[in-house]
C-alpha positions as CSV (number, residue, x, y, z in Angstrom):
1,X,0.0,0.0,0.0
2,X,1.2,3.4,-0.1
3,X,1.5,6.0,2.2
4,X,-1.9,7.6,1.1
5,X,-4.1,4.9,3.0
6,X,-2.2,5.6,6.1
7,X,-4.4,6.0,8.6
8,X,-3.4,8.2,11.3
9,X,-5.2,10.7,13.8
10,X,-8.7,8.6,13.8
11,X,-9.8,7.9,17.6
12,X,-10.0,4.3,18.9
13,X,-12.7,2.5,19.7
14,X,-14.5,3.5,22.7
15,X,-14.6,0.0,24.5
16,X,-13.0,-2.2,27.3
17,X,-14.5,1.3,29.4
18,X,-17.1,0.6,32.7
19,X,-20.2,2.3,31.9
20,X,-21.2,3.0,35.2
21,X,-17.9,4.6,36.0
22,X,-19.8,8.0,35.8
23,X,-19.6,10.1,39.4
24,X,-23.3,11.5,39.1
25,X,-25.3,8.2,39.1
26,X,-22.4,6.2,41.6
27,X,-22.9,9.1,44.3
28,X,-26.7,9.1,44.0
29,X,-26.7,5.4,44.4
30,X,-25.2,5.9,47.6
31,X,-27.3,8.7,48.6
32,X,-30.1,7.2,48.0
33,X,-29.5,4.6,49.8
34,X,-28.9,1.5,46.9
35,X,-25.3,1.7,47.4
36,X,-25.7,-1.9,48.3
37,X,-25.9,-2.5,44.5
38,X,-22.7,-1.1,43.1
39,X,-21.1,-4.4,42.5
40,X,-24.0,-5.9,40.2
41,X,-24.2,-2.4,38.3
42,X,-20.6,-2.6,37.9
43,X,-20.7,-5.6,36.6
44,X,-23.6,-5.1,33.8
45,X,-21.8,-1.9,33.3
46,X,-18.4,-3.6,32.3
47,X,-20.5,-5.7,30.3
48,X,-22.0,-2.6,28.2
49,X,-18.4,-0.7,27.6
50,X,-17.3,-4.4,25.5
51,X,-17.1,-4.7,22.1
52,X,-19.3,-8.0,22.1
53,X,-22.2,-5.8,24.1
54,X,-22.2,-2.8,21.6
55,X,-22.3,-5.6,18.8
56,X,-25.5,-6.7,20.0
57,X,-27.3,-3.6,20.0
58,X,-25.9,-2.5,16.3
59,X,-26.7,-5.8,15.4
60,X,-30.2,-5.9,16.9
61,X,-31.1,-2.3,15.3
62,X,-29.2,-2.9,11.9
63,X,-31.6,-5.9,11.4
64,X,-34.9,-5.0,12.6
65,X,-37.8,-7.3,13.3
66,X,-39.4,-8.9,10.8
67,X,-43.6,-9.9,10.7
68,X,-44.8,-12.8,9.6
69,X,-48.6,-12.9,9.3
70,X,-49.0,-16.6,8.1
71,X,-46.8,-19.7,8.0
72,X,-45.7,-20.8,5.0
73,X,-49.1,-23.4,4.6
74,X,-51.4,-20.1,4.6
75,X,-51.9,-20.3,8.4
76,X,-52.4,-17.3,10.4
77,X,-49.4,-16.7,13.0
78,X,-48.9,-13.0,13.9
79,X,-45.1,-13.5,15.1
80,X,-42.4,-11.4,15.1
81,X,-39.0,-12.8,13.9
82,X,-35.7,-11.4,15.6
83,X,-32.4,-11.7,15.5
84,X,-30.2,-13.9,17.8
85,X,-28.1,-10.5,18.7
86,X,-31.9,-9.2,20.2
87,X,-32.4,-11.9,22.9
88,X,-29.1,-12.0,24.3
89,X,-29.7,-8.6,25.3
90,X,-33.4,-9.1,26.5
91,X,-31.8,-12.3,28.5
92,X,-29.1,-10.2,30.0
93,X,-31.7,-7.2,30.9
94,X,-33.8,-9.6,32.4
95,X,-30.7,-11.8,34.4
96,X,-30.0,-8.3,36.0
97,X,-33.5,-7.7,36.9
98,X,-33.8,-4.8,35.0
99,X,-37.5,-5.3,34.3
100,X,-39.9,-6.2,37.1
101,X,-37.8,-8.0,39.2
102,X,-37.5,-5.5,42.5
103,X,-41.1,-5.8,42.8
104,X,-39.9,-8.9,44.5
105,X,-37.2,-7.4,46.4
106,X,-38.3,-6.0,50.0
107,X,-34.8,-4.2,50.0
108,X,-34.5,0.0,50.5
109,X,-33.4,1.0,47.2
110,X,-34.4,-2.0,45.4
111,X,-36.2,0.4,42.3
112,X,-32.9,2.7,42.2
113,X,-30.7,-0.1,42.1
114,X,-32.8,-1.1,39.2
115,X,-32.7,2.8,37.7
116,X,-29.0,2.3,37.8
117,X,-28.8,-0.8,35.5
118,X,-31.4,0.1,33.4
119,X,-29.1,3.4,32.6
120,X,-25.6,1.6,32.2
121,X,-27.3,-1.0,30.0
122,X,-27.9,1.2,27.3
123,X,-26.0,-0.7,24.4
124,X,-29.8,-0.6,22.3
125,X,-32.7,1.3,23.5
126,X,-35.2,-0.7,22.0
127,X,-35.5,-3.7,23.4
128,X,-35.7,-1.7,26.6
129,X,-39.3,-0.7,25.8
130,X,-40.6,-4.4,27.2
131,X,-38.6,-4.3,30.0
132,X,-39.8,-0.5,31.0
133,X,-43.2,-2.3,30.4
134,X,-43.1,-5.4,31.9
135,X,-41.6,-3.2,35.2
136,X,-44.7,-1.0,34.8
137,X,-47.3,-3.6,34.5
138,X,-46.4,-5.3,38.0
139,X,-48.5,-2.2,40.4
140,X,-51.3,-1.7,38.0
141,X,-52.0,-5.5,38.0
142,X,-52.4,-5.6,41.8
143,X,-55.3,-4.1,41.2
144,X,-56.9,-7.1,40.0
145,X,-55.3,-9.7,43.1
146,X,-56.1,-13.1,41.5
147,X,-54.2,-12.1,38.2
148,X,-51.5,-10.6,40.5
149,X,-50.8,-14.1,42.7
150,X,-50.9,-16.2,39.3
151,X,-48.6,-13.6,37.2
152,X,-46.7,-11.5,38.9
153,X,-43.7,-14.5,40.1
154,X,-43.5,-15.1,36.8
155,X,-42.8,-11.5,35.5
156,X,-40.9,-11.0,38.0
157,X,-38.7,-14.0,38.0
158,X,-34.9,-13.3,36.5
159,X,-35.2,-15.6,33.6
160,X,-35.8,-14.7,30.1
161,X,-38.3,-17.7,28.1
162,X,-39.0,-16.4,25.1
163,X,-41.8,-18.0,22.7
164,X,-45.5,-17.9,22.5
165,X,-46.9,-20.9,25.0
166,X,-49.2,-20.9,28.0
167,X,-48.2,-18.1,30.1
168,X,-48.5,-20.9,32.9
169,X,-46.1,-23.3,31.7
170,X,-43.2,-20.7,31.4
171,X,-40.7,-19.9,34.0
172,X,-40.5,-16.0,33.4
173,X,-43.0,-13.7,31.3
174,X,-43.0,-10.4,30.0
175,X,-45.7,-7.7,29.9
176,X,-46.2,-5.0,27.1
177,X,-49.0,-2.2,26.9
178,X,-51.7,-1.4,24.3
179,X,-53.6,1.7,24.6
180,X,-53.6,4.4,22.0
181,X,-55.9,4.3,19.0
182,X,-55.7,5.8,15.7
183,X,-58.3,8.4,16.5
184,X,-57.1,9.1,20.2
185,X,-53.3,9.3,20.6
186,X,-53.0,10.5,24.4
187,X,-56.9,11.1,24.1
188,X,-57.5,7.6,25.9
189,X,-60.9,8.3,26.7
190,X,-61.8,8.6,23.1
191,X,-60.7,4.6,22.5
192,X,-63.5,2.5,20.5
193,X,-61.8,-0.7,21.1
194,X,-65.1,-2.9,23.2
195,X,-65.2,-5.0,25.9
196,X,-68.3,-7.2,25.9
197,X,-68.6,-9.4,29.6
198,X,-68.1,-13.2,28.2
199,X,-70.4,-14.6,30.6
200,X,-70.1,-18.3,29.4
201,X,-69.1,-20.8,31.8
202,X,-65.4,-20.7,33.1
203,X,-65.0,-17.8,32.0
204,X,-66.1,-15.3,34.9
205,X,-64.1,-12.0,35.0
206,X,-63.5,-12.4,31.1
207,X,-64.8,-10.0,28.4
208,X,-64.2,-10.3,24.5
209,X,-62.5,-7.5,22.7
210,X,-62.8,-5.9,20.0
211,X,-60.8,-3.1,18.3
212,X,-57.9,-2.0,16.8
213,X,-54.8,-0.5,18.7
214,X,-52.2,2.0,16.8
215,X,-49.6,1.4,18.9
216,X,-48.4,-2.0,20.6
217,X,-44.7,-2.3,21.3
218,X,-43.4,-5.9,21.7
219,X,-45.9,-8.1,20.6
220,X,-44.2,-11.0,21.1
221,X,-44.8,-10.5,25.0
222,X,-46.9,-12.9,26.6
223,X,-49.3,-9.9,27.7
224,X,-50.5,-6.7,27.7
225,X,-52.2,-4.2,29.4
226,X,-55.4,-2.4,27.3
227,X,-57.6,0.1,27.7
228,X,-61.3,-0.7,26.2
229,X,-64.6,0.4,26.7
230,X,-66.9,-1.9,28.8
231,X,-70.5,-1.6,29.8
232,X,-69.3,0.5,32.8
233,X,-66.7,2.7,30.9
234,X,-63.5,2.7,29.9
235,X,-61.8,0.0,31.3
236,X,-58.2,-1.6,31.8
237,X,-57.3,-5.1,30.7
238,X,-54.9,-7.9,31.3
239,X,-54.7,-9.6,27.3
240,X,-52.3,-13.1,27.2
241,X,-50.7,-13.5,23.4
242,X,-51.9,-17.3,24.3
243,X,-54.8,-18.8,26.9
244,X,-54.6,-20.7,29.4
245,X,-54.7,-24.3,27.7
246,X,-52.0,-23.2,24.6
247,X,-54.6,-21.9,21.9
248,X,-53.9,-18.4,20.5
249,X,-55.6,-15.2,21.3
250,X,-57.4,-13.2,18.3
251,X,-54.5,-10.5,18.1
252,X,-54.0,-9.9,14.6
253,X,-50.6,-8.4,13.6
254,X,-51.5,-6.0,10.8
255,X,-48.1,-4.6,10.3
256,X,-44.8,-3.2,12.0
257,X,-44.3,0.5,11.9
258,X,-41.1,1.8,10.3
259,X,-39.8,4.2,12.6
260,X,-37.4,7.1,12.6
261,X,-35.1,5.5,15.3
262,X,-36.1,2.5,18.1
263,X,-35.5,-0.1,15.5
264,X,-34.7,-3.5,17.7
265,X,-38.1,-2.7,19.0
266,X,-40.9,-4.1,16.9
267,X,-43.9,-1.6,17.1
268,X,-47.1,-3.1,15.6
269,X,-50.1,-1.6,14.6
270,X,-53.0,-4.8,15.8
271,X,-56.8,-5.8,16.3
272,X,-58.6,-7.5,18.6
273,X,-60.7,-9.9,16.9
274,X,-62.8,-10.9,19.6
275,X,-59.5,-11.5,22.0
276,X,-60.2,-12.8,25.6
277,X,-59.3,-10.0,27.9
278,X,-59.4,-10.2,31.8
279,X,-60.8,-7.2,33.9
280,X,-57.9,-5.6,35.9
281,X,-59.3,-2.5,38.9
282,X,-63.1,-2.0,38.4
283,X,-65.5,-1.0,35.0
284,X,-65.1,2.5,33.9
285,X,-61.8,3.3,36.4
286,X,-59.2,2.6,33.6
287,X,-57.3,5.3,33.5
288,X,-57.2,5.6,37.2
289,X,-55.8,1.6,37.1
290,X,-53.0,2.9,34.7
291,X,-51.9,5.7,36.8
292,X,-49.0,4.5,38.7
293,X,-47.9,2.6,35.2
294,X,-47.7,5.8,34.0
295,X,-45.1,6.7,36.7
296,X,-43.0,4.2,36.4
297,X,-42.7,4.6,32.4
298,X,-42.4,8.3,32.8
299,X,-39.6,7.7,35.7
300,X,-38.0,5.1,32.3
301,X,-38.4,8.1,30.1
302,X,-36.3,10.1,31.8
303,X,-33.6,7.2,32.8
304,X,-33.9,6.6,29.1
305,X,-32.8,10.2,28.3
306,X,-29.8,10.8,30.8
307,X,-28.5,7.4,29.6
308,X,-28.7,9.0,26.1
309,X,-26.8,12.6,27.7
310,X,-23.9,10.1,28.8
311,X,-23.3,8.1,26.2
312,X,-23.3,10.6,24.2
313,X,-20.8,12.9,26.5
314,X,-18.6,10.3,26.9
315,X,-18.2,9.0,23.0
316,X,-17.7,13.1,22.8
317,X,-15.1,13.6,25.2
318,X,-13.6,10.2,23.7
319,X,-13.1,12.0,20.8
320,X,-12.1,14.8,21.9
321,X,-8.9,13.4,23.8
322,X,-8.0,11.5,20.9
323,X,-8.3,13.8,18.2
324,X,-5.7,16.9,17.6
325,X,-6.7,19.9,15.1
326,X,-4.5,22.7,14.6
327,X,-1.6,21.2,16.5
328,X,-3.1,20.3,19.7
329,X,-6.0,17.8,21.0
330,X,-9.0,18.5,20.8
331,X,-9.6,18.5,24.5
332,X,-7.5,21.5,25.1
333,X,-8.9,23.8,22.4
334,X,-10.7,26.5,24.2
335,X,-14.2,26.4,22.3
336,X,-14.2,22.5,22.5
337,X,-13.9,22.6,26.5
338,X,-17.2,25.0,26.6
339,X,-19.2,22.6,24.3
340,X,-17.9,19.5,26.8
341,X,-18.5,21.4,30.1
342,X,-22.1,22.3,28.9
343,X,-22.6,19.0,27.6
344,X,-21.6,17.6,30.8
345,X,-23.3,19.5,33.0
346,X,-27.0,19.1,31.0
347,X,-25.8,15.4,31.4
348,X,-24.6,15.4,35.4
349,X,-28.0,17.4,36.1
350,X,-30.8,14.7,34.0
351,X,-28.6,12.1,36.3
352,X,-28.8,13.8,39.5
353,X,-32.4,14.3,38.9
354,X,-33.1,11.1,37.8
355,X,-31.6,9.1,40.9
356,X,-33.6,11.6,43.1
357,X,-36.6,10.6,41.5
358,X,-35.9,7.4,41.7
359,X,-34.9,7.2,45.8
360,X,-38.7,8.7,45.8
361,X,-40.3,6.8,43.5
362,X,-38.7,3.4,45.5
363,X,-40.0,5.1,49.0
364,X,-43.2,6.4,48.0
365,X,-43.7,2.4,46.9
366,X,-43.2,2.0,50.7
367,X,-46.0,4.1,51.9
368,X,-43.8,7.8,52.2
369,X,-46.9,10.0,51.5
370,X,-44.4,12.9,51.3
371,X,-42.2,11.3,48.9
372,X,-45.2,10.2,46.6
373,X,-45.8,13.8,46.8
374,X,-42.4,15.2,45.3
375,X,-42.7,12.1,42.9
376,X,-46.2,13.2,41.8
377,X,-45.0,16.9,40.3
378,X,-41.3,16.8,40.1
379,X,-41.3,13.8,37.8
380,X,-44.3,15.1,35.5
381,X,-42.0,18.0,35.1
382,X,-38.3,16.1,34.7
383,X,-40.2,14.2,32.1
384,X,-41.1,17.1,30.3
385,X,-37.6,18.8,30.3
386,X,-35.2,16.1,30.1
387,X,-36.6,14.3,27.2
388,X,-36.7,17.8,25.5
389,X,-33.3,18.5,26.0
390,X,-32.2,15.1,24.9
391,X,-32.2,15.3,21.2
392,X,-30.4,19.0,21.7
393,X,-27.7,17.3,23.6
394,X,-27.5,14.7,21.1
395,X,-27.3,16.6,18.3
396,X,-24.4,18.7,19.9
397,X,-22.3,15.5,20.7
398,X,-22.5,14.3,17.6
399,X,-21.0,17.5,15.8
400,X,-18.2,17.1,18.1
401,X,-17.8,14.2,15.9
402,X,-17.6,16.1,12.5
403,X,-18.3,14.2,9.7
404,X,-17.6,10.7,11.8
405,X,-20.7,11.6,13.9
406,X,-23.0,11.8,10.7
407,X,-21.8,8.3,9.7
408,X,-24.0,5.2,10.6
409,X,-20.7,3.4,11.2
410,X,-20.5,4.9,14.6
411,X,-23.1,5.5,17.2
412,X,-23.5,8.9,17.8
413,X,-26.4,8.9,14.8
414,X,-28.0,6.2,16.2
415,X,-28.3,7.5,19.8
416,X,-29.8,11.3,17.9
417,X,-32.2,9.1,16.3
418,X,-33.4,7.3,19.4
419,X,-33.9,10.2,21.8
420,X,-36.7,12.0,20.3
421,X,-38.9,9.1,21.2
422,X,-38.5,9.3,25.0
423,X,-40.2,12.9,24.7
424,X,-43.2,11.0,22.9
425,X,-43.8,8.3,24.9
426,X,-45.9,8.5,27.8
427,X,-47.4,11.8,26.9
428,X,-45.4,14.3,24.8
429,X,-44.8,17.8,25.7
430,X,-48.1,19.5,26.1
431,X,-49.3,16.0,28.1
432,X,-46.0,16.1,30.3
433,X,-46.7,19.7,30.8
434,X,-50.3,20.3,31.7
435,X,-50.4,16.9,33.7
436,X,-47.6,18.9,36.2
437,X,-50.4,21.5,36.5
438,X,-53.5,19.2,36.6
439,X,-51.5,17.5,39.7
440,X,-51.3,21.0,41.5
441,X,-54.6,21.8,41.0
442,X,-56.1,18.3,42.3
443,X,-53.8,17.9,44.8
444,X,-51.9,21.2,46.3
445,X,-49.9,19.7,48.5
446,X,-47.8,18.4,45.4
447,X,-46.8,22.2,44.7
448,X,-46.1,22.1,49.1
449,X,-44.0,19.5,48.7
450,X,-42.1,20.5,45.7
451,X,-40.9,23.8,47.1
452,X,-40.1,22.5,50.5
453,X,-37.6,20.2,49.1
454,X,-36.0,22.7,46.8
455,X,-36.5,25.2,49.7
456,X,-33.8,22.8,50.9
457,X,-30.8,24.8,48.9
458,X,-31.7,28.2,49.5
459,X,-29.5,30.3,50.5
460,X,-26.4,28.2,48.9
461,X,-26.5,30.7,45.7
462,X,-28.2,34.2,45.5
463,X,-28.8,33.1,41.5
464,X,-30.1,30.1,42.6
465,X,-32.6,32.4,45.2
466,X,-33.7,34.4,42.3
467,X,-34.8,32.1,40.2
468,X,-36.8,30.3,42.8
469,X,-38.4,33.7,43.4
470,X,-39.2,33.7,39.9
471,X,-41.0,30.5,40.0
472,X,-43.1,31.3,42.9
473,X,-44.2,34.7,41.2
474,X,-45.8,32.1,38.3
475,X,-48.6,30.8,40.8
476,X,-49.6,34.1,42.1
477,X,-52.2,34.1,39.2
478,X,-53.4,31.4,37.4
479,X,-55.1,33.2,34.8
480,X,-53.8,31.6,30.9
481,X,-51.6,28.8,33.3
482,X,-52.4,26.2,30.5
483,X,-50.9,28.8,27.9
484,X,-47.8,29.4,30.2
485,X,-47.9,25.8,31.2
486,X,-44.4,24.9,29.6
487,X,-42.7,27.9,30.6
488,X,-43.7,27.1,34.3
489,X,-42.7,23.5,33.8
490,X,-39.2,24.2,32.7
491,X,-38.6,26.5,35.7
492,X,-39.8,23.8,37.9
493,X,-37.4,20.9,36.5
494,X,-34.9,23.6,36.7
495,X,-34.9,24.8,40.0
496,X,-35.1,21.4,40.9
497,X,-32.5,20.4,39.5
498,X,-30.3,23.3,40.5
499,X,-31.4,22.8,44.1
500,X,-29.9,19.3,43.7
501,X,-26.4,20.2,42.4
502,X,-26.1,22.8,44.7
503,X,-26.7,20.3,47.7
504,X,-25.0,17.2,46.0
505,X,-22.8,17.9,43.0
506,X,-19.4,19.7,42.9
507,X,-18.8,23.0,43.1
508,X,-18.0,24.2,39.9
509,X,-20.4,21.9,38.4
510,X,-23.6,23.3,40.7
511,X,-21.8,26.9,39.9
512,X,-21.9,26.3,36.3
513,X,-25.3,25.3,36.0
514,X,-26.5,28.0,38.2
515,X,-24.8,30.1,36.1
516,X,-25.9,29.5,33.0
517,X,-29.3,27.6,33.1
518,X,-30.6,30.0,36.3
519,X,-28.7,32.8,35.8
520,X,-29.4,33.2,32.4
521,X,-25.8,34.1,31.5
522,X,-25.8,31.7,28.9
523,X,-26.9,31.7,24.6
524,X,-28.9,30.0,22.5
525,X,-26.8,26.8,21.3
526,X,-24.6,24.8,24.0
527,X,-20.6,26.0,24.3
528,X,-21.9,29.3,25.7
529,X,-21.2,28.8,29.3
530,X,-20.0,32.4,30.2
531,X,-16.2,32.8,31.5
532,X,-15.0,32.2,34.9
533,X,-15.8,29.0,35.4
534,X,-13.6,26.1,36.4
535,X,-14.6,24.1,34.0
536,X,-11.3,21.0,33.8
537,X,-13.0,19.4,37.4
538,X,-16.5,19.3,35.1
539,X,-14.8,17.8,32.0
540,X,-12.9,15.4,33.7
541,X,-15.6,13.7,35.3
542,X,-16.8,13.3,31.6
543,X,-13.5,11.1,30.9
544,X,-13.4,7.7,31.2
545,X,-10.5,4.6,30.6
546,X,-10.8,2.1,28.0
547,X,-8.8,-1.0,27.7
548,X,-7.8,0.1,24.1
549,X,-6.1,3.6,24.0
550,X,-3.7,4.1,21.3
């Protein structure tokens, strides 16, 4: 060869690294009390930073799920094929309890142990969509106690048993969800989709449905959650793929939808074709049933999201360290140290937020009233912010790439494709936004015990002061609130996350953010953090090792 296919100055891969070395989510753990679990998150989060691990998720999203309506004799199947690379990373979610498994754990910290590895794992966000489901499915189907004693071992049992059989005969299930309709989106009460009371013998509790649902992730689950309306209203039901005895359930697979990103996951448009459905909560109380499903798939969302921010910080500074321009690396040029600081700070904050949320989410399982309470608007609003300012992030990382980051060969394209999703799902912006309000109008004490835990850093940062001043001045009226509402949210998941860094983080990381996201010294694009700042301690906990350097 000759010298022109020397290759020289290209970074190496960004493997043999621990994913969970990142100082945000390792001091939260231990804050919140789930420091117990830093062994088995380290050791799913080695797993993640190796070359076989990424492989898998490429692999699983290069080669997307394929439908097959019929068998080859003209028989009707409504399966969904996957590649090998796909299950080994369901069966390795699933080993590490990553879906519903600390429903069966009695431990403190169970649910953020479980937040941890959910966020390390994040070689392929799709086939995390059944395991955020099949975790959120375990409290709504208490509701119904019989289903919850004959189900609920299995789902949350650490083995992965893929196939359609009886649900009864497998040693571990998972759940998916299927509620929106063509006509309804996030207007749930608007669903067609019937539920008629079977009323045959054997069959009490059972009703026959009818309907056609726009969007049901993993249908290859054993069963789903649905919404439907009965005689009494709209309703929630528990669907199996396959019925007690082994025959198939009328789901009909009418297609997969070809989405911009989230490609492992197979997202199907179905019907019920007079499925057998079992009553979960009581007729017409649906949506009520569904609630605290909705929690813990919002709390996913936002996991989702600041495992996005990291990845992508860290493939950034990566690159950055190993790449020189204009005679020096990267990671010393002036502008290219504001871009990583603000990149690393949006990321440290969605982290910091997220492991509070998830210490209150775990308690407020417990019984905390006041913790249930923070959960109840604080989350609403983290959702709502942090999945906006996920593609943002994204997109910046990537251009810290150049043209590499542009290239499906790495994975900086892939992650900017996957993020916009988490902003969707579970309510998109106006949803996110006007449930924060709808929860402090039905239940004030929500707002109470909001500002008596940010109250909690006052006085540690006058910028910090005026900005919470700021936010209290938006509920002195309440005239045009739903026209205001995403202004008001965003303050809230600010100041909350500003009260957290300035209580937990470093000091030139809470003085960074304080700076720029409260103190408004700070422009339109990220790489605007004004000067001052110490911004090498903020950078440097964006570093990680690898086993490969060159």
């Amino acid at each position: 060869m000759t010298s022109t296919h020397e290759v020289f100055n290209q970074v190496p891969p960004l493997t043999g690294h621990n994913t969970a070395h990142d100082p945000a989510l390792r001091e939260g753990l231990e804050r919140e009390g789930a420091g117990w679990a830093l062994p088995e998150v380290d050791e799913l989060g080695q797993l993640a930073g190796t070359a076989e691990a990424q492989g898998w998720g490429r692999l699983a999203e290069r080669v997307p799920p394929r439908l097959h309506t019929h068998d080859r004799y003209g028989h009707r199947v409504d399966e969904v094929e996957y590649v090998p690379a796909y299950h080994q990373l369901m069966e390795t979610a699933i080993g590490h309890g990553l879906h519903a498994a600390p429903w069966a754990d009695d431990r403190p910290g169970a649910h953020v142990a479980r937040a941890a590895k959910f966020m390390v794992w994040s070689v392929d966000a799709g086939h995390g969509c059944p395991i955020s489901m099949t975790y959120a499915v375990v409290p709504a189907l208490r509701a119904n106690p019989e289903l919850a004693a004959q189900f609920e071992p299995l789902l949350t049992n650490r083995e992965y048993d893929p196939g359609l059989r009886d649900p009864a005969t497998k040693r571990g299930l998972i759940a998916g969800m299927s509620m929106t309709e063509k006509q309804g989106g996030s207007d749930v009460r608007a669903n067609t989709t019937t539920a008629t009371p079977q009323g045959s013998a054997g069959s009490e509790g059972a009703y026959e449905l009818v309907g056609h649902k726009w969007f049901t992730s993993a249908p290859m689950s054993d069963m789903f959650l649905t919404l439907a309306q009965a005689p009494g209203g709209l309703s929630c039901f528990l669907v199996p793929r396959v019925l007690p005895g082994g025959d198939r359930n009328a789901m009909r697979f009418l297609r997969l939808k070809d989405k911009l990103g989230n490609k492992s996951n197979a997202s199907s448009e179905i019907e019920y074709d007079g499925a057998t459905g079992w009553l979960v909560g009581e007729e017409g109380r649906g949506v009520r049933t569904i609630v605290e499903m909705v929690n813990m798939t919002r709390l996913d969302c936002v996991i989702g999201s600041a495992a996005g921010m990291r990845t992508s910080l860290v493939m950034a500074a990566h690159h950055a360290r190993h790449r020189s321009a204009f005679g020096k690396p990267l990671l010393e040029q002036p502008a290219m140290r504001n871009v990583l600081a603000d990149l690393a700070v949006e990321s440290e904050a969605a982290t910091t937020a997220m492991v509070r949320l998830a210490g209150a989410n775990d308690r407020a399982i417990r019984g905390d009233e006041g913790e249930a309470a923070v959960r109840r608007l604080a989350l609403a609003a983290t959702k709502y912010y942090v999945c906006k300012r996920g593609p943002i992030h994204a997109a910046e990382a990537l251009e810290c790439l150049g043209g590499n980051g542009y290239i499906e060969d790495f994975d900086a394209a892939r992650i900017y494709r996957e993020l916009p999703l988490l902003s969707i799902w579970e309510g998109s912006g106006n949803v996110a936004a006007l449930d924060a309000l709808r929860a402090i109008a039905r239940e004030p004490q929500t707002l109470d015990a909001y500002f008596e835990e940010v109250g909690l850093a006052a006085g540690a940062d006058a910028r910090f002061d005026e900005a919470l001043a700021r936010l209290q001045k938006e509920f002195t009226s309440f005239d045009d609130i739903e026209l205001r509402a995403r202004r008001i949210v965003e303050q809230i998941a600010l100041v909350f996350q500003g009260s957290l860094l300035l209580r937990h983080a470093p000091a030139a990381v809470a003085d960074a953010f304080c700076a720029s996201r409260l103190g408004r010294d700070w422009g339109g694009a990220l790489g605007t953090l004004p000067t001052g700042l110490d911004l090498g301690p903020i950078i440097d906990r964006a570093l990680v090792d690898t086993a490969e350097i060159a």
